[in-house]
N, C-alpha and C positions, 0 to 999 in steps of 0.2 A: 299589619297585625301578625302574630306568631303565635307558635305553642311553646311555652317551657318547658312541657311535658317531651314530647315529641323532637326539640331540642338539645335533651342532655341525652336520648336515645341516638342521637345520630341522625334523624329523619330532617330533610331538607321543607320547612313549609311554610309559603305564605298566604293572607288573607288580600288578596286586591281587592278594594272598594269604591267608593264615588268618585274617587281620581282617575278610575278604569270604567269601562263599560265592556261587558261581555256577550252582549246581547246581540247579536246576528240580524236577527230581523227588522232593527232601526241600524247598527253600524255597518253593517255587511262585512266589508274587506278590512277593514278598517280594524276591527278586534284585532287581527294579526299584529298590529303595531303595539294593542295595548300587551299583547300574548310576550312579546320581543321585549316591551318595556317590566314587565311583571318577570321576567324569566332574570333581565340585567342587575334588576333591584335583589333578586338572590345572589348573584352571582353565581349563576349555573350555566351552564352548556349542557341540553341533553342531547344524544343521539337523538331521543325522538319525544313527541308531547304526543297526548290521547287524551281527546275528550267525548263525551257521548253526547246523541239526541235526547235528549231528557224526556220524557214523558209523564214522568209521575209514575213511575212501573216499578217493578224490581229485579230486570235483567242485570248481570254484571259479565261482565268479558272480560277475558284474559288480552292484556298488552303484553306480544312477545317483544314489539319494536316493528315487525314483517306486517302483522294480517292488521286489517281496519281499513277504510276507505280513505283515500287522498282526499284533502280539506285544505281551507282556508289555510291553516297554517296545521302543521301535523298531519296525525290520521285520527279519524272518529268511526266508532260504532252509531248505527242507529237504532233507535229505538232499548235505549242503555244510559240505567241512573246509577250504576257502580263500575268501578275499575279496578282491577285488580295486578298485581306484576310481582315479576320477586326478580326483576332484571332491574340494576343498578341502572343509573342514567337516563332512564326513563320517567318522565316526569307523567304525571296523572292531574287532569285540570276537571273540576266540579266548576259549574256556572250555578248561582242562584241569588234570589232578592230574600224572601222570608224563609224558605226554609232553611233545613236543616242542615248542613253539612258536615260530615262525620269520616273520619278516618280511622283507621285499625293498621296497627304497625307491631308484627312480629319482628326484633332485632334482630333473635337467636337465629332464624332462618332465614329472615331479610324477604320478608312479603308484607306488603304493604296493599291496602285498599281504599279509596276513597268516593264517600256515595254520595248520592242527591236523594235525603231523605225530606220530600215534605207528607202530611199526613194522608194520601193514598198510598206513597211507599212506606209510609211508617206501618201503614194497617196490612202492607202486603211482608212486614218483617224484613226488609233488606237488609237490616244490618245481623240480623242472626242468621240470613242466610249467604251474605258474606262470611259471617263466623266459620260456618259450616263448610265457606269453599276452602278457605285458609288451613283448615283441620285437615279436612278430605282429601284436596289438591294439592294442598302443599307441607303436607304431615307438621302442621304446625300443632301449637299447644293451648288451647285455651288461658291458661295461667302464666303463659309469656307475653299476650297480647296486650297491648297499650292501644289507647281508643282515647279521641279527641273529639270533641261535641261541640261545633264552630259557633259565632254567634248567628241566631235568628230571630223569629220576632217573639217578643214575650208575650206573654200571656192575657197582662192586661189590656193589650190594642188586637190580640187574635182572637175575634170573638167568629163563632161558625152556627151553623144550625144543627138542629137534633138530628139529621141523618148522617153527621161528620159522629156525635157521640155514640147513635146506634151504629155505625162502621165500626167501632173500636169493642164491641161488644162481649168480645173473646177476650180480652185481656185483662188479667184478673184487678190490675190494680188502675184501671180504668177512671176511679174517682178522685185519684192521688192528683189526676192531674188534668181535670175537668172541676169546673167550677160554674153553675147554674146562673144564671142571671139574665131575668127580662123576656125568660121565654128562650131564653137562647143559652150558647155555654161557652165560657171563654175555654182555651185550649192551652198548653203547655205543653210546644211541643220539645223541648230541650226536656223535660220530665218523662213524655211520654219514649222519647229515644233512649236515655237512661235508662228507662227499665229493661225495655229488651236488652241491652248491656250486660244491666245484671242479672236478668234472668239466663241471659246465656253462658253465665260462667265467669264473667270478665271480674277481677278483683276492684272494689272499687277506687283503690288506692292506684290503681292503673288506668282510673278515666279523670281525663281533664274538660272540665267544664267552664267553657267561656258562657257568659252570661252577658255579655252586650248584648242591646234589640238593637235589631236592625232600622226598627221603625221610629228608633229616638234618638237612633246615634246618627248624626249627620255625617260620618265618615261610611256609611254603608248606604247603598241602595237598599230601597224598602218598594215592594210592589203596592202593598196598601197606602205608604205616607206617598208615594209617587204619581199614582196612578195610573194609566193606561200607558203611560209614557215612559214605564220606569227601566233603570239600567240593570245591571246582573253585575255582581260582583266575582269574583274568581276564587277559589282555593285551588291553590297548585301545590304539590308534595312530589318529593324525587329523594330514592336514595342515591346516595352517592357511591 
């Protein structure tokens, strides 16, 4: 899978899914191969890949290419659900089953970020405070930034309980993208990523929204349709 958004910008990106596993703690070593085979299917050679510990947080680190820890294949941060770089050749790899995966691609100045937004990092804002690093850090422009919202799982199979809708409690349009049902509340989380989007500035003719579920599309791993056993999919992006 691709973006055609991110595409005619020049941005290098794929979706790897059920045909990969990215998942470390059932493949171990073994991801390196799918990491080799996902990079071939672009046809890219980077100096270098970066991927983070995922936690559900909302650290993001800068890829110079030098600083991150030695890893299976590349280097990784720990404890880090964003990536950030404005160095061509550098590829930035997101693992995940249901959430979110979301990238932010400034052309004009060539920064690129890509996060692991599921709903602890959505309620922690990652994606508007990647906004904020891309501005800050790398005097980018809010109204150049192009932003890609990957598939994850919809709405109707991501059903959560009322301490996931009281977490969201701050955000004004909360209900836009909660739906009550059974005592419980289905969730949307591609709605609720969008709006920090837009609330941060991002024009909306400048975000691409995939709408595959993860959980029904047999071409993605899904952690709910899988169960305990489930694989991780990849999104990898590199400028060139």
């Amino acid at each position: 899978m691709e973006s055609v958004l991110m595409k005619e910008k020049g941005l290098s990106l794929y979706i790897a899914g059920a045909d990969y596993n990215f998942r470390q703690q059932t493949q171990g070593s073994k991801i390196a191969d799918d990491v080799a085979r996902a990079l071939s299917v672009m046809s890219i050679q980077p100096t270098e890949i970066y991927s983070g510990q995922q936690v559900h947080g909302n650290r993001i680190c800068y890829a110079d290419g030098k600083n991150g820890d030695a890893f299976i294949f590349g280097r990784n941060f720990p404890d880090t659900d964003g990536l950030i770089t404005d160095k061509s050749g550098i590829a930035l790899l997101v693992k995940y089953a249901d959430c979110t995966p979301i990238v932010l691609f400034d052309p004009k100045r060539n920064v690129v970020a890509a996060l692991h937004s599921g709903w602890r990092s959505t309620v922690q804002r990652i994606s508007q405070k990647a906004i904020k690093k891309m501005v800050t850090d790398f005097g980018c422009n809010v109204t150049d930034i192009v932003a890609f919202l990957g598939p994850s799982i919809d709405q109707e199979n991501y059903q959560v309980g009322p301490e996931v809708y009281e977490a969201f409690a701050d955000f004004k349009q909360r209900d836009t993208f909660f739906e009550a049902k059974d005592n419980k509340f289905q969730l949307s989380m591609t709605e609720a990523n969008y709006s920090l989007l837009f609330e941060a500035g991002i024009n909306a003719e400048h975000i691409e929204v995939n709408r595959i579920s993860t959980f029904l599309d047999e071409r993605l791993h899904s952690a709910r349709a899988e169960g305990k056993e489930y694989g991780l999919n990849g999104l990898f992006v590199m400028m060139k």
